[in-house]
N, C-alpha and C positions, 0 to 999 in steps of 0.2 A: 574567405573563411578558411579556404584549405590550407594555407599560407602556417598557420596556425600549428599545424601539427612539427613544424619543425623544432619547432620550443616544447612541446611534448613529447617530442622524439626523446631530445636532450632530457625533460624529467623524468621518463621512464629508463632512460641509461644511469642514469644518477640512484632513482632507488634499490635497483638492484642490491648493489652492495651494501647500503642500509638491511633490506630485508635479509641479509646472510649473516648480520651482528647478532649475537647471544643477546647484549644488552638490548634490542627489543625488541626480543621476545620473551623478555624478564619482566614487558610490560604487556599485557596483554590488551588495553586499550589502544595503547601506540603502536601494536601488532596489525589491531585489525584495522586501524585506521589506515595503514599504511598498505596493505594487504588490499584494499578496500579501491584506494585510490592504483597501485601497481593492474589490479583487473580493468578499473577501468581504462585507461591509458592502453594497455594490452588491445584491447578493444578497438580504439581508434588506430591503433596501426596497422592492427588485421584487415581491417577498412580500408585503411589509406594507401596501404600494398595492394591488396587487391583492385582496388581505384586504380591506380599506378599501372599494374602487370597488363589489365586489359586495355589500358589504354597503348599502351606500345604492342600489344596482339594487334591491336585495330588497325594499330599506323601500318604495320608488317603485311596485315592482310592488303591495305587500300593501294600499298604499293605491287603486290603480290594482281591484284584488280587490275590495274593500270596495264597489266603486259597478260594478263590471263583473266576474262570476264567471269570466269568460274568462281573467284574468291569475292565478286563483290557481294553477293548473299552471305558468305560467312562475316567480312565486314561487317555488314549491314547487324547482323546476329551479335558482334561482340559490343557496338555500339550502342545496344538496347542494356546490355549486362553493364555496359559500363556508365549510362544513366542510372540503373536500379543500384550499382555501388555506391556512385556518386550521392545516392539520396541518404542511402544507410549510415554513409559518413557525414553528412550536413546533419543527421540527424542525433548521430553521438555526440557531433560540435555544439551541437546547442548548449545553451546553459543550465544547467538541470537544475532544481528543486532541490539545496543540498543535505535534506535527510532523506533522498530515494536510495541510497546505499542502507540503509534503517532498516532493520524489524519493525512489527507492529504490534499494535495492542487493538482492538477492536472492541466495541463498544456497542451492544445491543441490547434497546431499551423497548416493552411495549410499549404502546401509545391508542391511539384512539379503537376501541371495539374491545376490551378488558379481555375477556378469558380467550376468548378469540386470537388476539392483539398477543396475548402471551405465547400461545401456540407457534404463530407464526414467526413469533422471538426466535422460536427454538428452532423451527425451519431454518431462519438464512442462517442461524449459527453451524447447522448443518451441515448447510451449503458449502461454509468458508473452512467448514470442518475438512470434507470432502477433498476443495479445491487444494487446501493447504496437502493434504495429501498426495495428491497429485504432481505436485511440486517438490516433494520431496524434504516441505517444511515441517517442522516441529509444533505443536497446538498444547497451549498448557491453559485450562481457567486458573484465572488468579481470583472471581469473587462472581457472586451467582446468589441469585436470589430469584427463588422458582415459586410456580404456580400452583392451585391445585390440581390442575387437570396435567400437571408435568412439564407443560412451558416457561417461563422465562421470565417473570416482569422486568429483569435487568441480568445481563452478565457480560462479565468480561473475560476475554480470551488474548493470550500473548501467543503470536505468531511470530517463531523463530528459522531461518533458517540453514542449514547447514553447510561450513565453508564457506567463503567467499562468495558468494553469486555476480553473474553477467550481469554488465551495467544495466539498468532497467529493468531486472528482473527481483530486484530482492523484496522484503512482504508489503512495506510499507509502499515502492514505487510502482507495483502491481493495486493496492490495497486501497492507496488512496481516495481513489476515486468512488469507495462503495458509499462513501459520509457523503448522510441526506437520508429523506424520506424516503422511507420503503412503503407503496402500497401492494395488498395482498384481498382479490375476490376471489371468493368463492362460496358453498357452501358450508358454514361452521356445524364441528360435530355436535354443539348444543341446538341448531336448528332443527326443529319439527316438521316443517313446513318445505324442507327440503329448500327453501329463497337463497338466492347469491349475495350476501353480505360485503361491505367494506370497510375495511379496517389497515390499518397502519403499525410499522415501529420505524423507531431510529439508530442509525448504524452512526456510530462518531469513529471515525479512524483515526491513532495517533504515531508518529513515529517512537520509539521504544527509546529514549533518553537513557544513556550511563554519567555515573556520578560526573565524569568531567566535562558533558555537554552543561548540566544546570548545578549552579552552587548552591545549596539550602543548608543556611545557619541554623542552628537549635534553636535561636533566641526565637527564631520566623518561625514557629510551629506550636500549634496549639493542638495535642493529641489527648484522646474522650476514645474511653473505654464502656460499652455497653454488650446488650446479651442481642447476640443471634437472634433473629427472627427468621420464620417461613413456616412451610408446613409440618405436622408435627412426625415424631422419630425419631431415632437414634441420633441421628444426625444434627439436630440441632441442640446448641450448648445448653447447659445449666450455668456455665459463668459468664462472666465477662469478659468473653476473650477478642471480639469483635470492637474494630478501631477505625476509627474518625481520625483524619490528620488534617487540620485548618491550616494552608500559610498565610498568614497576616497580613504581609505585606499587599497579596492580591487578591483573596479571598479566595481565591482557587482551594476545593475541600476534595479529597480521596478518601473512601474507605472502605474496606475488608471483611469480610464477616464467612470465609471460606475454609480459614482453615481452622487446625484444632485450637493450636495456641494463639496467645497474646502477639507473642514475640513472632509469628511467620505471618500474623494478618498485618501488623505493622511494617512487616518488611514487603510484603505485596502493596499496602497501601503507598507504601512512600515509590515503589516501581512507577504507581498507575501518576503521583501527585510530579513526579519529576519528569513524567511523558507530556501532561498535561502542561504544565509549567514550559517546556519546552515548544509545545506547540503555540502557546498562549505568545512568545516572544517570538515566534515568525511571525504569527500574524500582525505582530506590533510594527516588526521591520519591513512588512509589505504593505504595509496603510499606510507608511511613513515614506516611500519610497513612489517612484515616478511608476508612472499609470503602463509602461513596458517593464518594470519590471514587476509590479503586480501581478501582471500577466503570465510572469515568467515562473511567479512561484505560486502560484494558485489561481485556477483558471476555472476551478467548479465550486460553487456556490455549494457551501454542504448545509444550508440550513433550506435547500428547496425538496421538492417533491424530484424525485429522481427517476422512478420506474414504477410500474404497474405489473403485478404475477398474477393472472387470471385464468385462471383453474381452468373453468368451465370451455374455454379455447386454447389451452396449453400453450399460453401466447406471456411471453416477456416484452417487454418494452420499454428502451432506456428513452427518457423523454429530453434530455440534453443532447443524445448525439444523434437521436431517429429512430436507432440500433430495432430491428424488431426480428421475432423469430418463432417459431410452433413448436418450438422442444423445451417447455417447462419445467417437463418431469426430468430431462437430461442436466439443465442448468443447477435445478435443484440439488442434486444427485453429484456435483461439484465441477462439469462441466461451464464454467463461466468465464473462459479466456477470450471466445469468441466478442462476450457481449465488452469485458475490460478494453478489450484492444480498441472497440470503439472509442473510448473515452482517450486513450492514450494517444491514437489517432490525431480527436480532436486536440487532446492539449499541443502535440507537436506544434502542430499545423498554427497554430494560436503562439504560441513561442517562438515559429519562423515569420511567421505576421511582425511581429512586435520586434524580433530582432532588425528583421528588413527596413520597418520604419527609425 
């Protein structure tokens, strides 16, 4: 596999002089795209040097051992660093998921236990609110549709973030793994009885599509103008400025009802219809595709039961990787790297499975 990085050598000496042309960065997709791919590649040589340097420490040490027993502990020392390199680099070689360079859009909906079920909408959007911060990412809702008690029955939020990011780190290949059922016990504040209730919502994650990953004709769009709905206030319209956008061809529907005008819900709608549309044609290419590479580009079942947040034990538990922990109220609070890495973990691991066979 390491073999590999020679011909990546040679691509990442080649863009440079690309990324130093005017003309593009006169395109700003083709900027980042290239941008996008230049960090990664950066990445794999940082790897593969350091793979490299300690492996000739080692040899210098072992012959250094040979005539003075002193060095073979240090030996011994550079060989362990230069297995945990070796893995670091096997594991930027894998074949990644190619919209983990992506933003995301995240998608949280109630579900089972109503006012409840809304509440805890608002919670993990919180969460991602939180965590997005943390990271140094951008959080913008694009359409929200709230409760009475000030939760959630649905919203969505675009997570962007800023510059280029480390392979494996950008919103979508952090993100992806939150899609699935979210369970949430506790006590609800409409409880008298003080009883631990269960209830649910659903997280959909999608990668953040630009006009030139999906091509949508006019002719494919059927767009329905209606009035705001939610609780009453200022806030919600007296016209029609709230937009439906049908594509015909798939049935795939988006729509908006966030902002003031016509013209900014239709242009969030068509953001959310082109993310969807996007992810709707991976999954096409991966049911279509051999049973490793499946594996290769989706490895979590996002329409299962994911995890359990149970209040009353301040206990998280991701039920895909094992992942368990007593700091709820921290996870909450936008601490969730620890529980992600679990899943990221497993997909590796699942991706060197599959390449191996």
């Amino acid at each position: 596999m390491f073999e590999a990085v020679d011909a990546l050598r040679d691509e990442h000496r080649e863009l440079e002089p690309r990324l130093a042309d005017p003309a593009v960065h006169a395109d700003p997709a083709l900027s980042k795209r290239l941008n996008q791919r230049y960090s990664e590649l950066s990445a794999v040589l940082r790897a593969d040097d350091e793979w490299r340097r300690l492996g000739d420490d080692e040899e210098a040490a072992r012959e250094l051992a040979s005539e003075d027993p002193s060095f073979a502990e240090e030996a011994d020392e550079l060989a362990a660093r230069r297995a945990s390199a070796a893995e670091r680099l096997r594991g930027l070689l894998v074949p990644r998921d190619p919209s983990d360079g992506k933003d995301a859009i995240v998608e949280v909906k109630s579900g089972e236990g109503g006012e409840e079920s809304a509440l805890f909408a608002g919670d993990l959007l919180r969460m991602y609110t939180r965590y997005a911060e943390q990271h140094g990412w951008r959080t913008e809702i694009i359409d929200a549709t709230a409760s009475d008690l000030g939760g959630y029955k649905s919203v969505t939020v675009a997570v962007q973030a800023k510059g280029t990011p480390e392979p494996g780190h950008a919103p979508y290949a952090r993100l992806k793994f939150e899609g699935g059922v979210h369970r949430v016990q506790r006590v609800p504040v409409t409880e008298s009885q003080g009883r631990v209730h269960t209830s649910a919502a659903g997280v959909l994650v999608l990668p953040e599509a630009e006009q030139v990953d999906v091509q949508i004709e006019d002719k494919d769009l059927r767009i329905d103008v209606y009035r705001s709905s939610g609780p009453g206030g200022q806030s919600v319209n007296t016209t029609d400025s709230a937009v439906r956008i049908t594509h015909l061809p798939t049935g795939v529907v988006a729509s908006c009802q966030n902002e003031k005008s016509q013209l900014q819900n239709k242009e969030q709608a068509m953001r959310i219809l082109r993310s969807r549309l996007l992810a709707a044609a991976e999954e096409q290419a991966a049911s279509e595709a051999s049973e490793a590479r499946r594996s290769q580009v989706r490895t979590v079942d996002r329409s299962e039961r994911i995890r359990t947040y149970n209040y009353p034990e301040n206990r998280i538990s991701d039920h895909r990787t094992g992942y368990k922990s007593y700091n709820l109220d921290q996870v909450l609070d936008g601490a969730l790297d620890p529980v992600v890495e679990s899943s990221v973990s497993a997909d590796l691991e699942a991706r060197l499975e599959a390449l191996g066979e």
